[in-house]
N, C-alpha and C positions, 0 to 999 in steps of 0.2 A: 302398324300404328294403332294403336289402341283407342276407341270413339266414346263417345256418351250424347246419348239420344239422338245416335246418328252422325253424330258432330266429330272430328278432329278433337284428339285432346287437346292440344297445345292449342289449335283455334281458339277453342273453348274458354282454355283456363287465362288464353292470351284478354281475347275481349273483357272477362271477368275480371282481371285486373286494370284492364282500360278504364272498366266503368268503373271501379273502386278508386282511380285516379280523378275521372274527368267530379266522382261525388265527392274526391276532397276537397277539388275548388267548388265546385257547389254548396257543400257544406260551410265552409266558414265565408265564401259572399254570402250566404243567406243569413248565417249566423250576426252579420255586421248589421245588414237589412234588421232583422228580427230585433237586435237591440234597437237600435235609430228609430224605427216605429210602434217599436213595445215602450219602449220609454219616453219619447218624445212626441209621439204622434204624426212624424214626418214620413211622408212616400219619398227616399230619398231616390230620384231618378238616375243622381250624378253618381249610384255605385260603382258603374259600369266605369264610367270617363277615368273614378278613384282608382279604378283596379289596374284601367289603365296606364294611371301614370305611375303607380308603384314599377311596374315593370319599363314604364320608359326613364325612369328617372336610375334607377339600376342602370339601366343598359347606357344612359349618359355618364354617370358616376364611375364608370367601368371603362370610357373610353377618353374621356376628358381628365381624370380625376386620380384614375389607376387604383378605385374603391371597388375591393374583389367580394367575392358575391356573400362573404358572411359578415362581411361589415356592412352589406350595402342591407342586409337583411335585418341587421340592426336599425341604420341608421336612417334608412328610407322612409322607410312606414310611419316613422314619430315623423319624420319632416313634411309626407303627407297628410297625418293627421293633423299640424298645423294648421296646415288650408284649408282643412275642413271646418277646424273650429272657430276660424276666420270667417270661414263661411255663416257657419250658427250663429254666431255672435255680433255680424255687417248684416244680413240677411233673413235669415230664418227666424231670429229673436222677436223681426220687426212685424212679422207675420202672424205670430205663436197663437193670436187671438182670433185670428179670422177661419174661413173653412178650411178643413185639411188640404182638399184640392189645391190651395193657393202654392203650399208647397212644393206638390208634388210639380205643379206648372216651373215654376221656379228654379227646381231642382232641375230639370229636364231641359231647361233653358241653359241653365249651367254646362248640363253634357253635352249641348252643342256645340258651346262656346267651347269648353275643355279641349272636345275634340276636334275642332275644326281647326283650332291653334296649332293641336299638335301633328294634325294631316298637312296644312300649310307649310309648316316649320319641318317634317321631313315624309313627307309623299305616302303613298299607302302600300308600300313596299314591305314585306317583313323582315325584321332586321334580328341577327342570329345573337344569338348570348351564348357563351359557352358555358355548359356543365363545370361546375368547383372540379376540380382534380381528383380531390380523396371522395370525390361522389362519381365518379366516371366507374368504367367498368361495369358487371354485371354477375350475380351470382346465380348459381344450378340449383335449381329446387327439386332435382329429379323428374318432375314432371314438365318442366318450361324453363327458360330462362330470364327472372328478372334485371333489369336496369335495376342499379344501385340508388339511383337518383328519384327514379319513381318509389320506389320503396322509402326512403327515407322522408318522399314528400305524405305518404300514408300516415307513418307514424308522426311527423310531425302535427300535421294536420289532428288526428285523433287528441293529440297533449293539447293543441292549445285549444278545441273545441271546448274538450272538458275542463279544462282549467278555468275557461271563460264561461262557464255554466254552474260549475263552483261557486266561484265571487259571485254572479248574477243572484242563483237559488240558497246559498247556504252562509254569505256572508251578512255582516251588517251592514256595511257597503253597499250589496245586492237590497238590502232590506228599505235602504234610505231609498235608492232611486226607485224602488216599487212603491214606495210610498208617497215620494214625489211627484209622481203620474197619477196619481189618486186624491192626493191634497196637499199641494205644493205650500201653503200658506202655514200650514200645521208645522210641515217638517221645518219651514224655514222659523218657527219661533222658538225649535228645540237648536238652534244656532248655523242650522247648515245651510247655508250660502247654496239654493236648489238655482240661478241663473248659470251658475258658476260648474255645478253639477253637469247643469245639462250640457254645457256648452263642450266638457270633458264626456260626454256622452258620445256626444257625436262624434268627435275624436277619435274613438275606440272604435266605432263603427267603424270611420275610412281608416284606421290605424291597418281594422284588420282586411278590407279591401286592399290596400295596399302592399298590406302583407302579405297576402296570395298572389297581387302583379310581381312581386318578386320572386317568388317562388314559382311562378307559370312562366317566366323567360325562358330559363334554360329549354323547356319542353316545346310551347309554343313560342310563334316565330313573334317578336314585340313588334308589336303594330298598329293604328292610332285605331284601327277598325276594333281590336280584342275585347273590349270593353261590349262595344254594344251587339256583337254576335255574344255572350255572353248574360247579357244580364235579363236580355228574356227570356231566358230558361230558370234563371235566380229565382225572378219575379213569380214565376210558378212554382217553382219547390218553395218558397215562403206561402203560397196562398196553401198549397196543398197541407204543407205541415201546421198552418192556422198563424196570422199575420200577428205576428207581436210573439209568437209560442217560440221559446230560447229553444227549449228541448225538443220541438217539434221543428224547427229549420235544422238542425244538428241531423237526427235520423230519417229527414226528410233529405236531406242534402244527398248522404250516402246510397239512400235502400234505390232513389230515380236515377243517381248512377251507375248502380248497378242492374239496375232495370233497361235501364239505356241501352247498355252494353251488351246484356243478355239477347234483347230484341237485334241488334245486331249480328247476332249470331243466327238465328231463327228467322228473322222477317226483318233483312235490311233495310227495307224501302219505309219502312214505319222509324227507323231509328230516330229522325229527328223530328216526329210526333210523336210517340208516345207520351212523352212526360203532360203535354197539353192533351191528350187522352184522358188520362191519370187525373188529370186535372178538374178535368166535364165529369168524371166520374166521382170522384171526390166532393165536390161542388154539390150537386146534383144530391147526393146520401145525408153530408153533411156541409151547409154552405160554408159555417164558422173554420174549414178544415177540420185535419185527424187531432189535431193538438190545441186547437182553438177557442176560446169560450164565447160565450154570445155573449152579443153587445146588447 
């Protein structure tokens, strides 16, 4: 068996893929984060609880409903982004003037409530989703063998990162709500309805939390707990890659799971510190983050 720096290949190339998995979900929660607080100025605490219930509301829709995992992956994520915008719009709206803090308390109040309904409602037990069918199996890379399902969750992942960093950076779309966060009063007398904006802002944000809880069933087990093992690791890959930075939670999402994964290989015992290493050091060089501008 052939090694690299000592290492098992397939160890190797195993954990490297782990962590180019565990950065796809890190990459778009942050990515959701990164809108919600680039554009709105909200610490949205409730990501986690969001991400949560994309994958509990699958795994309901699947067992109640007989809604198999590529409609659920449709249909889920707009119907959590509902709540969220419900949320903006009962909540968050009411706030929008006072200090940032107020929301992040708020939001995090939310993720209690979210979550504590849905541990009451079915126990903190993980509860199993099956892999789609035409995503089961596994292909030969020659050097390892991938899961089909992991792989597809990579590429997925990469499309709608960039696609949502597209519209954000290079649309008029992107242009309005940049401009929006800057001088809401302005954009709204060239006719755009900026209350209305945000409120689909936020939306997008838990659309794409939610969209990842769909996408993380099959892998990991759905469970009321997944949300908040979860989103403090978020919370740091957004501060690292500079809080509000689209492009900087995107490659920050990926490079600290692959970083993750790597140290796994090398110095197990650090694997669920390092990212908050990365962090002190990051901080510490530049506090704004790698992607961040000064306030």
């Amino acid at each position: 068996m052939t090694e690299i720096f000592g290492i098992p290949s397939q160890a190797f190339y195993g954990q490297l893929f782990i962590g180019l998995i565990n950065g796809s979900f890190y990459a778009l929660l942050s990515l959701g984060l990164a809108i919600i607080f680039g554009l709105l100025n909200v610490i949205n605490f409730a990501h986690g609880a969001q991400y949560m219930m994309g994958a509990f509301c699958a795994w309901l829709a699947l067992k109640f409903l007989d809604l198999n995992y590529w409609a659920a992956l449709v249909v889920v994520p707009v119907l959590v982004a509902f709540t969220g915008m419900f949320i903006e719009w009962f909540f968050l709206r009411k706030i929008k003037k006072l200090d940032p803090v107020y929301g992040l308390l708020l939001t995090f109040g939310l993720a209690l409530l979210i979550e504590g309904a849905f541990r009451q409602g079915f126990g903190v037990s993980g509860l199993p989703y099956a892999i789609p069918e035409a995503l089961q199996g596994r292909r030969n890379l020659g050097f390892m063998f991938l899961p089909n399902y992991r792989l597809w969750v990579i590429c997925v992942s990469v499309v709608v990162c960039l696609v949502t960093w597209l519209v954000i950076e290079k649309t008029k779309l992107g242009s309005y709500l940049r401009a929006a966060t800057e001088n809401p009063s302005l954009v709204q007398a060239f006719g755009v309805r900026v209350p209305r904006m945000m409120t689909l802002t936020y939306g997008v944000g838990v659309l794409l939390a939610a969209f990842a809880g769909v996408m993380a069933a099959p892998i990991y087990q759905v469970s009321s707990s997944m949300g908040t093992n979860t989103i403090i690791v978020v919370f740091a890959v957004v501060v690292i890659g500079g809080m509000g930075s689209i492009g900087g939670a995107i490659f920050s999402g990926y490079a600290l799971g692959l970083a993750e994964g790597m140290t796994k290989v090398f110095y197990p015992q650090a694997s669920t510190t390092v990212i908050f290493l990365i962090m002190a050091l990051v901080l510490m060089v530049k506090p704004s983050g790698l992607f961040g501008k000064k306030s």
